[in-house]
C-alpha positions as CSV (number, residue, x, y, z in Angstrom):
1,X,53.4,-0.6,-19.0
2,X,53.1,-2.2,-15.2
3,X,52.7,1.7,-14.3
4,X,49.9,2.5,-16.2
5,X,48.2,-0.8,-14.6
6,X,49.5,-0.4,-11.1
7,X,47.5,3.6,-11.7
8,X,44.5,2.0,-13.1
9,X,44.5,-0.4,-10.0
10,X,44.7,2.7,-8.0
11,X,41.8,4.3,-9.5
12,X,39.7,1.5,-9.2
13,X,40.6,0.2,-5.5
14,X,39.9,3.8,-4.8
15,X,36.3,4.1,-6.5
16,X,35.5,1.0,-4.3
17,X,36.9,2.2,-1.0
18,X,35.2,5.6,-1.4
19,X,31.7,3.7,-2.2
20,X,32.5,1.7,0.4
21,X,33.0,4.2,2.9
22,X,29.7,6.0,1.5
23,X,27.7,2.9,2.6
24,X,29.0,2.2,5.6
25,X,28.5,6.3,6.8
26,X,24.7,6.0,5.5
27,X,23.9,2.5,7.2
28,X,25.7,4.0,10.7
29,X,23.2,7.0,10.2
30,X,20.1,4.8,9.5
31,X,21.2,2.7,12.1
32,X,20.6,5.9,14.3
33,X,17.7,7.6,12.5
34,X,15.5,4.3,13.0
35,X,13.9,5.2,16.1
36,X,12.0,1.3,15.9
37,X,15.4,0.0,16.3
38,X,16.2,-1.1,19.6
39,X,19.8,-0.2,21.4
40,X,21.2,-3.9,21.7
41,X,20.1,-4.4,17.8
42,X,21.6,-0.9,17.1
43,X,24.9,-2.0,19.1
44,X,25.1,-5.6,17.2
45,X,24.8,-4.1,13.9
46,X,27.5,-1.6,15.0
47,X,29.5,-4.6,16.4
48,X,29.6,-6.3,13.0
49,X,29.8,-3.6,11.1
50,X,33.3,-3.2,12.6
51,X,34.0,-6.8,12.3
52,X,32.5,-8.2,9.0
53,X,32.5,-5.0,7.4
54,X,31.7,-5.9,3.9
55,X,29.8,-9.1,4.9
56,X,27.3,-6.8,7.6
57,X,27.1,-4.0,4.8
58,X,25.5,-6.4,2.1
59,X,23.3,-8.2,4.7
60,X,22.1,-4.7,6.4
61,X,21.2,-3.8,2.4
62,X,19.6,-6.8,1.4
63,X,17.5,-6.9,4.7
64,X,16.8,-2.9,5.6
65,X,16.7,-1.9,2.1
66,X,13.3,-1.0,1.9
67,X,13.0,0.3,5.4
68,X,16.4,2.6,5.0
69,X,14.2,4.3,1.5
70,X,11.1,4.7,3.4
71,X,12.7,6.2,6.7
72,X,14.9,8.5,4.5
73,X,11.9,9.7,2.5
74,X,10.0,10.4,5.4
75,X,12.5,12.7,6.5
76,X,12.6,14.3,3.3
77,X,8.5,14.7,3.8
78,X,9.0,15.9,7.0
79,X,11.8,18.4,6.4
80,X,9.9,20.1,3.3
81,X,6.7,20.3,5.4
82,X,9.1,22.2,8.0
83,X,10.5,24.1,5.1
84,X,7.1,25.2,3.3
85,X,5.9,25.9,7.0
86,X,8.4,28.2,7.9
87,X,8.2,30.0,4.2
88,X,4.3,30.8,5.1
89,X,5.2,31.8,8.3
90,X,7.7,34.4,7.1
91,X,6.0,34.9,3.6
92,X,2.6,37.1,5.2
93,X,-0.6,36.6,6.3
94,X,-2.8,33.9,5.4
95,X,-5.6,34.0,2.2
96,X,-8.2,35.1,5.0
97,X,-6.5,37.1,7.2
98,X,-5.9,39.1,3.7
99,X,-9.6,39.3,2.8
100,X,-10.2,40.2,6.5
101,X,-7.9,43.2,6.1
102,X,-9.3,44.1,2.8
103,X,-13.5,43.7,3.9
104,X,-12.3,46.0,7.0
105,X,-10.7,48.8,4.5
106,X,-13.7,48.6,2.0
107,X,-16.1,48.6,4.9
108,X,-14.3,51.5,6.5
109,X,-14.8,53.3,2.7
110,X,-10.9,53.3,2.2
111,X,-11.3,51.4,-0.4
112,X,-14.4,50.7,-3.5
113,X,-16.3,47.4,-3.8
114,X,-13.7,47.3,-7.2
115,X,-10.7,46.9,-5.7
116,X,-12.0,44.9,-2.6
117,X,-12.3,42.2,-5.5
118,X,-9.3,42.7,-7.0
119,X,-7.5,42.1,-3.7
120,X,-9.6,39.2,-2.8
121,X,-9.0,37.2,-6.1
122,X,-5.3,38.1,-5.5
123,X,-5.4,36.6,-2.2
124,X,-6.9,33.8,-3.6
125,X,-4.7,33.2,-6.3
């Protein structure tokens, strides 16, 4: 019986060290991300976070909470702007440049007034 305890100690005391270590690894990188942060206030959270572990954790939560959610959705923002950027850079031309290209071939006769509107409502679609 003690064994089954002493392994469901274990499990637990292991749960909480791993969350534990979770928090402490995102406060060190919001601690870095935070470009309003100053260096000495930067090097005393660091300071006690290696001291007062636990204590600095819940007092970094309680008082940069808000902050740490904001700052880590603005880099979310930021990176899916980058992202959808990137995707229309690789993805083509733009909606005019497409009816540019399209007004130049019906205007050159390559192509009739028909499909010049089909390819301008694809472009945009």
């Amino acid at each position: 019986m003690s064994n089954f305890w002493d392994f469901v100690w274990l499990i637990a005391s292991t749960f909480l060290f791993v969350a534990y270590l979770l928090i402490l690894f995102r406060i060190i990188a919001d601690l870095f991300q935070d470009s309003e942060l100053g260096g000495g206030s930067k090097a005393l959270w660091l300071i006690c976070l290696i001291f007062l572990p636990m204590l600095t954790a819940l007092v970094y939560v309680i008082a940069r909470g808000k902050s740490m959610a904001q700052r880590q959705r603005a880099a979310f923002e930021r990176s899916r702007a980058e992202a959808e950027s990137y995707i229309k850079h690789v993805a083509g031309k733009s909606p005019a440049e497409q009816i540019a290209d399209a007004k130049a071939l019906l205007d050159n006769g390559t192509i009739t007034p028909e499909e010049y509107a089909k390819l301008k409502a694809k472009a945009l679609a």
